[in-house]
Structure formats: C-alpha cells, structure tokens
BASE-725243 format. One record per atom (N, C-alpha, C, CB): x, y, z. Coordinates in steps of 0.2 Angstrom, whole numbers, plus 5000, padded with zeros to 4 digits. Glycine has a CB too. Example, Ala and Ser with C-alpha at 12.3 -4.5 7.8 and 13.67 -1.06 7.14 Angstrom:
<lolums>
506649725039 506249785039 506649845039 505749785045 506449895035 506849955036 506450005039 507049975029 
</lolums>
This chain:
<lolums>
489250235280 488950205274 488250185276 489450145273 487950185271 487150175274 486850115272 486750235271 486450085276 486350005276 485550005271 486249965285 485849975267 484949995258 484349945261 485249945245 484649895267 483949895266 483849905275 483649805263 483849955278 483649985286 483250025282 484150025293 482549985284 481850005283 481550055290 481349925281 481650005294 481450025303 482150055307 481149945307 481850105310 482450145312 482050135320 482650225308 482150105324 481850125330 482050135337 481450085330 482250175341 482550205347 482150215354 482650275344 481550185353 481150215357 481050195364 480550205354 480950245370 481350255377 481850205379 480950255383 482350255379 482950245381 483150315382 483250205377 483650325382 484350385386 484650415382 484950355390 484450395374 485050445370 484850525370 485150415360 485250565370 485550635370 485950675367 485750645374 485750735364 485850765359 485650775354 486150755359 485850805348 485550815342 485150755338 486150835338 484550765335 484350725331 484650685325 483950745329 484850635325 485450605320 484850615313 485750505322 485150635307 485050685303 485150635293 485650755306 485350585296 485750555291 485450485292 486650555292 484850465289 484550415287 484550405280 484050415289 484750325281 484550285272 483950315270 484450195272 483750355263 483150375259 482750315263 483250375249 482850235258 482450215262 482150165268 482350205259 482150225273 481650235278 481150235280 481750245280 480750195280 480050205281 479850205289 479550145277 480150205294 479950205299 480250235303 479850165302 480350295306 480950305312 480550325317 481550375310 480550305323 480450305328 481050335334 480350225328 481050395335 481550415341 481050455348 482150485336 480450395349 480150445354 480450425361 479350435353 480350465367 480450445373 481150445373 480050385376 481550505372 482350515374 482450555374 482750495372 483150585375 483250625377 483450685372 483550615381 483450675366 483650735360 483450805362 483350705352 483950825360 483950905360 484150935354 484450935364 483951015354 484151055347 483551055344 484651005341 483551055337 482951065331 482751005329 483051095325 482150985324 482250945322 482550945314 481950915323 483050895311 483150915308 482950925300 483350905311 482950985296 482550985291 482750935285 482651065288 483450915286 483350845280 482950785281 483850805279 482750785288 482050725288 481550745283 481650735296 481550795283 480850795278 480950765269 480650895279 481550745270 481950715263 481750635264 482950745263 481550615268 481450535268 480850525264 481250505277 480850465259 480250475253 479750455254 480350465247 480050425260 479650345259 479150325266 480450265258 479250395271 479050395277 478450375281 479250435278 478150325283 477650325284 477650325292 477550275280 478150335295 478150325303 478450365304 478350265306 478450435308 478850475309 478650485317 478950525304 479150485321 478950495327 479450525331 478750445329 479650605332 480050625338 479850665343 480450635337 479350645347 479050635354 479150635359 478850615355 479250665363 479250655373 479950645373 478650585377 480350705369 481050725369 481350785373 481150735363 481850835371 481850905371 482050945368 482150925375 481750935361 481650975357 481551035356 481350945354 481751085354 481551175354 481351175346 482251235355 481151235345 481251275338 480651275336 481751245332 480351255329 480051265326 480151195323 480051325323 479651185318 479351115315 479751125310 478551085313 480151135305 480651155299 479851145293 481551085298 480051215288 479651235283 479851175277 479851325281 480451135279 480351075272 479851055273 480751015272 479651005281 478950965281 478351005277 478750945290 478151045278 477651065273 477751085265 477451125276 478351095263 478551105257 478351045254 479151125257 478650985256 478650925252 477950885253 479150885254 477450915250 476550895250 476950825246 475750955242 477150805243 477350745240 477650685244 477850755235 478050705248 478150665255 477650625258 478350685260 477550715262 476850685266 476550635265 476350715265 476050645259 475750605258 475850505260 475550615253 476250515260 476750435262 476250425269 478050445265 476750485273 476650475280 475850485284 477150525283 475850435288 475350415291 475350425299 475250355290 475750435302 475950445309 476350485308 476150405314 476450565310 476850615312 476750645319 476750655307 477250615322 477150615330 477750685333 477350515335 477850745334 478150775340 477950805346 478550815338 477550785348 477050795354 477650785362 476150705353 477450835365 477950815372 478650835372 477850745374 478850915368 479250935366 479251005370 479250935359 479651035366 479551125369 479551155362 480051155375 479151155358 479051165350 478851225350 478551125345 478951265348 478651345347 478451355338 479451405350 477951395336 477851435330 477351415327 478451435326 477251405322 476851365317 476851325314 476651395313 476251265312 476151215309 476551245301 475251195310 477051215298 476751205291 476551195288 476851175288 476251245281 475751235277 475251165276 476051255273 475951125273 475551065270 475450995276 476051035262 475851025282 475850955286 475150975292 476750935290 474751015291 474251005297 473750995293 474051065302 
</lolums>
C-alpha cells in the first residue's frame, strides 16, 4: 500500500542491494537512491513519476541502458531538475528528450 503523502524517498549511502525498487507513490518528487549497492537496470516505470524533481541513482551497479521511457516523456522531464546516474556501468545512448 502506498503512503499519498511520501514526497521524499531518500536512501542515500548505505548497503542496500539488488534490483531498483520500481513501485513508488506517483507522488514522489524526490528519490534519492545514490551510493549503494543496486544492481540490474534501471527501472523504466521510474520514468512514470510526474512529479519528479530529484532523481538520483548514482555510484551504484547499475548495467544496461538509460530506458527509452525517460526520453519519451518530454512532459515529465520537464519537472526534473537533477537527473543524476553517473558512477554506474551504463552502456548505449542518451534518450532523446533527456540530454
């Protein structure tokens, strides 16, 4: 069940591991999961947060590619102000609308 008003989601260094948790309240305006240990992709329903102004999953172990939602949704975007996955192991290309 999801809590309506967790605005700030923040995680930052510490030890969690594994998959990026994928199931945030819409409104989230901040997630913060930098400096840990997450593995996998990230994942493309992040790019469904409307409201995102803080996004940050950084100096993790992240593979893959950036997922083609974030550029699909020019409407999001524009929310966001910090889009941080720097200090990964990201492969491919920027999305259209997010560089």
């Amino acid at each position: 069940r999801h809590n309506p008003f967790m605005g700030v989601f923040a995680l930052r260094r510490n030890r969690f591991s594994g998959p990026v948790p994928s199931d945030f309240h819409s409104g989230c305006f901040w997630l913060d999961l930098n400096g840990n240990r997450f593995s996998g992709t990230i994942p493309a329903a992040l790019a469904d947060l409307p409201y995102t102004k803080f996004f940050d999953v950084g100096d993790n172990q992240l593979t893959g590619t950036i997922p083609d939602a974030f550029g699909a949704r020019g409407d999001t975007l524009r929310m966001t102000q910090v889009f941080n996955a720097a200090v990964n192991h990201l492969t491919g290309t920027l999305p259209a609308n997010l560089g």
